[in-house]
Backbone as CSV, one residue per row, in Angstrom:
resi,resn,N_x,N_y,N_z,CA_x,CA_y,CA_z,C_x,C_y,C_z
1,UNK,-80.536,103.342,-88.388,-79.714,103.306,-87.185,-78.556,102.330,-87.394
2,UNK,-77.729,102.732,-86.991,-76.190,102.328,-87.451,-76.045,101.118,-85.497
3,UNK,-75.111,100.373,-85.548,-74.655,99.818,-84.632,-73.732,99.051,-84.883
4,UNK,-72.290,98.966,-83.492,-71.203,98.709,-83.960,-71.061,97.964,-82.747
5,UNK,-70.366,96.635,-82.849,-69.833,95.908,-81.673,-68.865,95.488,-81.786
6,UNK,-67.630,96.196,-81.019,-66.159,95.583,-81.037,-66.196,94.872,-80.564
7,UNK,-64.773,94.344,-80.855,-64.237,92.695,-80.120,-62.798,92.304,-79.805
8,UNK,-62.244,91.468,-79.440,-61.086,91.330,-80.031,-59.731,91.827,-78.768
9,UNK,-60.200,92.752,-77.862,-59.109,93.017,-77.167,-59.032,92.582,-76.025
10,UNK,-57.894,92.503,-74.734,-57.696,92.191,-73.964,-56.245,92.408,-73.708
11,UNK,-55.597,91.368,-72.702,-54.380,91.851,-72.011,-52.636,91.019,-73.173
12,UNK,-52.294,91.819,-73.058,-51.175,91.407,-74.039,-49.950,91.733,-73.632
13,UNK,-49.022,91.299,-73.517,-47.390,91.782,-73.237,-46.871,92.336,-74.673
14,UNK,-45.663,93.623,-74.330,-45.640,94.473,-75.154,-44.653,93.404,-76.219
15,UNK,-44.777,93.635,-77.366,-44.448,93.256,-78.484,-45.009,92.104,-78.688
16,UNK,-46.826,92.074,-78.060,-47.107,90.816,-78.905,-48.003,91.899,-80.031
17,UNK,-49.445,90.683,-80.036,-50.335,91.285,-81.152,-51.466,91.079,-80.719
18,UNK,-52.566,91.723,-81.003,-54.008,91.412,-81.260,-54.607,92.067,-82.393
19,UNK,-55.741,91.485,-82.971,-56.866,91.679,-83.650,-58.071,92.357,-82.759
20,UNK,-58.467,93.424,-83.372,-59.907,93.960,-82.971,-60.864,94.160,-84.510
21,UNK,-61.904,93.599,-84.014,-63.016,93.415,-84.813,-64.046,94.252,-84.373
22,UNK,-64.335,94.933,-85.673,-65.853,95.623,-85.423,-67.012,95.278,-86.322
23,UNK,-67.593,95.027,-85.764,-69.183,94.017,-86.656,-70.343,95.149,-86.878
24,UNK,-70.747,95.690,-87.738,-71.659,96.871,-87.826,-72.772,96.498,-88.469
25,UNK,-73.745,97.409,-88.082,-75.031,96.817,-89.394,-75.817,97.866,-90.225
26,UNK,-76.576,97.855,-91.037,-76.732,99.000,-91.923,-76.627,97.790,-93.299
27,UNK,-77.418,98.545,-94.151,-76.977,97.735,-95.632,-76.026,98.585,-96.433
28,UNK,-75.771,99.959,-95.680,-74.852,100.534,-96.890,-73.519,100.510,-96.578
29,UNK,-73.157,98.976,-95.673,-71.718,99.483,-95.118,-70.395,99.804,-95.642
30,UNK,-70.641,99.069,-97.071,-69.125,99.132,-97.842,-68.872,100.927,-98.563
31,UNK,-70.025,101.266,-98.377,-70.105,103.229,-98.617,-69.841,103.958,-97.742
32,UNK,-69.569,103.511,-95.878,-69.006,103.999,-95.126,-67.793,104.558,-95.382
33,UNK,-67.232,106.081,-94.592,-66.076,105.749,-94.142,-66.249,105.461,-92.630
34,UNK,-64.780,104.205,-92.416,-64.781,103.957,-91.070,-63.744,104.009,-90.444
35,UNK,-63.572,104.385,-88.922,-62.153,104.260,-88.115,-62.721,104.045,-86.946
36,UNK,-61.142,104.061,-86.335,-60.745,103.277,-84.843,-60.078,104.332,-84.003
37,UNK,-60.446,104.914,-83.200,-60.059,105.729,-81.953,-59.805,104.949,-81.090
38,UNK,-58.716,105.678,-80.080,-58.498,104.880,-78.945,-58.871,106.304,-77.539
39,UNK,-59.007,106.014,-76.481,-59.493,106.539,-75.128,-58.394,106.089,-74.021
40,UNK,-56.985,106.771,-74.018,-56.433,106.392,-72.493,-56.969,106.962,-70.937
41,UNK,-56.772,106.080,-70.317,-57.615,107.260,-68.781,-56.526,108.361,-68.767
42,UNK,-57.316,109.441,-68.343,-57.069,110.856,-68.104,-57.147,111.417,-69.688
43,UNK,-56.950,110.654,-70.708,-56.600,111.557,-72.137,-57.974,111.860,-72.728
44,UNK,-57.740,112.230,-73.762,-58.750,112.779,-74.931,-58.701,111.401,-76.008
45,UNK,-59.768,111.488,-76.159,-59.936,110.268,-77.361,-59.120,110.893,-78.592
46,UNK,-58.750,109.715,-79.360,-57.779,110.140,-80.404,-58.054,109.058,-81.658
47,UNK,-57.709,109.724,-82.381,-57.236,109.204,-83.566,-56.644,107.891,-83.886
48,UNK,-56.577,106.689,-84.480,-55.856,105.844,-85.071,-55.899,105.180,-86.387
49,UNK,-56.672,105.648,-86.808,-56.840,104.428,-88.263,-58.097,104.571,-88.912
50,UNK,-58.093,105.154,-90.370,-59.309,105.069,-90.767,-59.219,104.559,-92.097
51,UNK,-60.319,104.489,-93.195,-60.687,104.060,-94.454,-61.349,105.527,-94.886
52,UNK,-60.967,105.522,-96.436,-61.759,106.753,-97.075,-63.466,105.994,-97.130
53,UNK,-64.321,106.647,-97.987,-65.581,106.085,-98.106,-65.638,105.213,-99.326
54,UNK,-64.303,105.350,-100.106,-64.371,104.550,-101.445,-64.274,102.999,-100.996
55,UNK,-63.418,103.489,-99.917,-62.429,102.116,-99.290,-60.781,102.103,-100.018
56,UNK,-60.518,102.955,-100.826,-59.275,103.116,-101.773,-58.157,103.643,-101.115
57,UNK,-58.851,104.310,-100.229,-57.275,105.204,-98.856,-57.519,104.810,-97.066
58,UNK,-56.157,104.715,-96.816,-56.262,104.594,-95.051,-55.159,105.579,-94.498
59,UNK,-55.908,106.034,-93.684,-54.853,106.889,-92.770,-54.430,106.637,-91.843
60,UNK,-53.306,106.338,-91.468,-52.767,106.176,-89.727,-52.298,107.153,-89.322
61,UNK,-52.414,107.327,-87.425,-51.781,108.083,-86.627,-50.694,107.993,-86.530
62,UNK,-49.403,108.967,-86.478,-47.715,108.758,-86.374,-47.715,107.696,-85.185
63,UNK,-48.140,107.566,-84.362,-47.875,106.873,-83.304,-47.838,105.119,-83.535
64,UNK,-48.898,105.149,-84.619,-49.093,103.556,-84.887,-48.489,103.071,-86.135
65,UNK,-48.593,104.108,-86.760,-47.532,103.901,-89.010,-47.170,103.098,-88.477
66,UNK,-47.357,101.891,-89.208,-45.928,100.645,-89.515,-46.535,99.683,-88.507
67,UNK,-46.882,99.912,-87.459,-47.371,98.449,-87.149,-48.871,98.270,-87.121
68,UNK,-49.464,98.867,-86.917,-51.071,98.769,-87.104,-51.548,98.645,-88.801
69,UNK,-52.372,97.873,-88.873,-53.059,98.185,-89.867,-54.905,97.623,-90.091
70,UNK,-55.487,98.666,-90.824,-56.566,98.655,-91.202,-57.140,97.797,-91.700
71,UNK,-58.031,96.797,-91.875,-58.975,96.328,-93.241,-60.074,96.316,-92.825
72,UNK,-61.131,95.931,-94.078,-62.734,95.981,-94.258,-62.497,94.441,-95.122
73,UNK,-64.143,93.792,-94.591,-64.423,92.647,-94.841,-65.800,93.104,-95.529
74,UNK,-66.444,93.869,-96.700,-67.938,94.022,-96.786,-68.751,92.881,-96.199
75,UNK,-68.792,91.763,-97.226,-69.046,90.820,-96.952,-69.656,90.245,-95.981
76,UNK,-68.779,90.651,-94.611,-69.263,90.563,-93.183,-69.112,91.653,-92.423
77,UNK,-69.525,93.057,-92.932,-70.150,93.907,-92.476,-69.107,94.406,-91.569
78,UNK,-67.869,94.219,-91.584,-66.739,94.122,-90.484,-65.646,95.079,-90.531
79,UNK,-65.148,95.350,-89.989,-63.687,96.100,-89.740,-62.881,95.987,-88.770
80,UNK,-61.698,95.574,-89.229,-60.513,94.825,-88.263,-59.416,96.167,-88.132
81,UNK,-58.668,95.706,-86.825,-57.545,96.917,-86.712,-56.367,95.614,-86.228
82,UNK,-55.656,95.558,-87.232,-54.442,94.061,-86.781,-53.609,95.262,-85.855
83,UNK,-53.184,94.369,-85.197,-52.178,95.588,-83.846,-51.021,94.726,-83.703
84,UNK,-49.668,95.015,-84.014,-48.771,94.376,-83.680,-47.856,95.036,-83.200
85,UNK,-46.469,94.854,-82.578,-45.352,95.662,-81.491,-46.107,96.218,-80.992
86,UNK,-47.438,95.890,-80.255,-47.486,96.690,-79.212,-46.685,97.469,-78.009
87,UNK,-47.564,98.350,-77.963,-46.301,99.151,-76.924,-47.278,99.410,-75.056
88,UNK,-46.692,99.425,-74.187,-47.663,100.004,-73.025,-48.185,100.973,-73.491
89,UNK,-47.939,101.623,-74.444,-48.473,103.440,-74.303,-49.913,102.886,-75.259
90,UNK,-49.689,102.045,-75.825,-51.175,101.336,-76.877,-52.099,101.333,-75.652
91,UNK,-52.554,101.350,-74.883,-53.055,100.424,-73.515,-54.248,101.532,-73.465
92,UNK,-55.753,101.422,-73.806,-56.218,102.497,-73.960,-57.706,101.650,-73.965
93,UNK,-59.231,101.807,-74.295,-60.244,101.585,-74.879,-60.422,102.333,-76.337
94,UNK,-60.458,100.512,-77.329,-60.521,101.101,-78.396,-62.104,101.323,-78.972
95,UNK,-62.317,102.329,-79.837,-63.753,102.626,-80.545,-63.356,102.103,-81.612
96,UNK,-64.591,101.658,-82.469,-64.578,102.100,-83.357,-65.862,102.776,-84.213
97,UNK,-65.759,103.588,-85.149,-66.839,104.336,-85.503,-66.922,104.313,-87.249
98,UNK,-68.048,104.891,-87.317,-68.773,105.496,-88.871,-69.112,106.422,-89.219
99,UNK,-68.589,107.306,-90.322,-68.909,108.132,-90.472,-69.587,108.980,-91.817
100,UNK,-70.659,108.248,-91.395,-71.768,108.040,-92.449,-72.273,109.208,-93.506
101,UNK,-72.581,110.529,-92.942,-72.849,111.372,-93.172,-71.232,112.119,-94.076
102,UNK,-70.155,111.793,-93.863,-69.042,112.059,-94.613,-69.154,112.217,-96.074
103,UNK,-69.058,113.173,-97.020,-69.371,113.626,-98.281,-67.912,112.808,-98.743
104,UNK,-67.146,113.626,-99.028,-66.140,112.960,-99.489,-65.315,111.245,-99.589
105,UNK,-65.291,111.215,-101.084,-65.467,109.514,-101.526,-63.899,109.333,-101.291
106,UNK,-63.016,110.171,-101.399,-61.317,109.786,-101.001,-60.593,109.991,-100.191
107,UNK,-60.943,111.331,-99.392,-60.397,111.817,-98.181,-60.983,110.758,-97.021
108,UNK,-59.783,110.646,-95.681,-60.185,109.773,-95.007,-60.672,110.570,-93.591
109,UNK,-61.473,110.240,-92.864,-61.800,111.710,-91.906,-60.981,111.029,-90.679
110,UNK,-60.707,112.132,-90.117,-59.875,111.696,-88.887,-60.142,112.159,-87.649
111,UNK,-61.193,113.618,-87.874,-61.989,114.204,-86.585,-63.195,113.757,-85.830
112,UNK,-62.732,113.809,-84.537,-64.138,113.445,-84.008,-65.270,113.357,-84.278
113,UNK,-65.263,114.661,-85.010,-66.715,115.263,-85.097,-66.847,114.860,-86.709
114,UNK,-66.262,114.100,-87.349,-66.447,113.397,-88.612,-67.246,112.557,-88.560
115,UNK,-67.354,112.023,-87.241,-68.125,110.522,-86.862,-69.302,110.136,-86.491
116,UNK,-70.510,109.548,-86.936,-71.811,109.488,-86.195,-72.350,109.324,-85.291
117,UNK,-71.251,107.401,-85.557,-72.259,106.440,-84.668,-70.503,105.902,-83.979
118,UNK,-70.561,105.157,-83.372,-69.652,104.714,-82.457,-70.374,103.624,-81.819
119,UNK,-69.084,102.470,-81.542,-69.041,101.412,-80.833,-68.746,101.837,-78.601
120,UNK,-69.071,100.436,-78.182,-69.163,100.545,-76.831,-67.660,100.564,-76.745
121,UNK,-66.595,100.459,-77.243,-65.610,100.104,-76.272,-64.818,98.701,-76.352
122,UNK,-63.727,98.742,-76.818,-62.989,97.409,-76.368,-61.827,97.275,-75.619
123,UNK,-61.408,97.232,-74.577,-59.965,97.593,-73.655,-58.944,96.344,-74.025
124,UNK,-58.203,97.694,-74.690,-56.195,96.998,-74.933,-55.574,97.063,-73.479
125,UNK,-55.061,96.230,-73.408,-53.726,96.507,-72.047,-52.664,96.170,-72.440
126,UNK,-51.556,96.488,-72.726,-50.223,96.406,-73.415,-49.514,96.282,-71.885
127,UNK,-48.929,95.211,-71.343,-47.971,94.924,-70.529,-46.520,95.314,-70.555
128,UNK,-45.695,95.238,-69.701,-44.443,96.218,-70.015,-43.643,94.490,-69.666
């Protein structure tokens, strides 16, 4: 059984920054692939940021390229999403997830249904 606890977000005015942290457990975590969805009210959960399972590739959503970025900490079982120029439209609950069962060691998955296990939730608010 996989488990993930984000961290890290809260209220921010647009063009600052935050860090979100996800703390997972499992011993095989550095063989994950992992990403970060976000949830605006009324929308569909989406896409933002993932790692292949090698850890060698990351994919971003057009919306975030260039200021978001990805890393993995094995070490501490962790995965960060650095967020900077935020924008109001960022302003969402972020996930993040594993997607354990993922065959492929280079491709990075980006579909929902790529994903196992999932975190509770961490709420961005991007101020205008």
């Amino acid at each position: 059984q996989v488990q993930l606890v984000e961290s890290g977000g809260g209220l921010v005015q647009a063009g600052g920054s935050l860090r979100l942290s996800c703390a997972a457990s499992g011993r095989t975590f550095s063989s994950w692939a992992m990403g970060w969805f976000r949830q605006a009210p009324g929308k569909e959960r989406e896409f933002v940021a993932a790692f292949s399972r090698n850890g060698d590739n990351t994919y971003y959503a057009d919306s975030v390229k260039g200021r978001f970025t990805i890393s993995r900490d094995n070490a501490k079982n962790t995965v960060y999403l650095q967020m900077s120029s935020l924008k109001p439209e960022d302003t969402a609950v972020y996930y993040c997830a594993v997607a354990e069962k993922y065959r492929r060691l280079d491709l990075v998955p980006t579909r929902l249904y790529d994903y196992d296990y999932w975190g509770q939730g961490t709420q961005v608010t991007v101020s205008s």
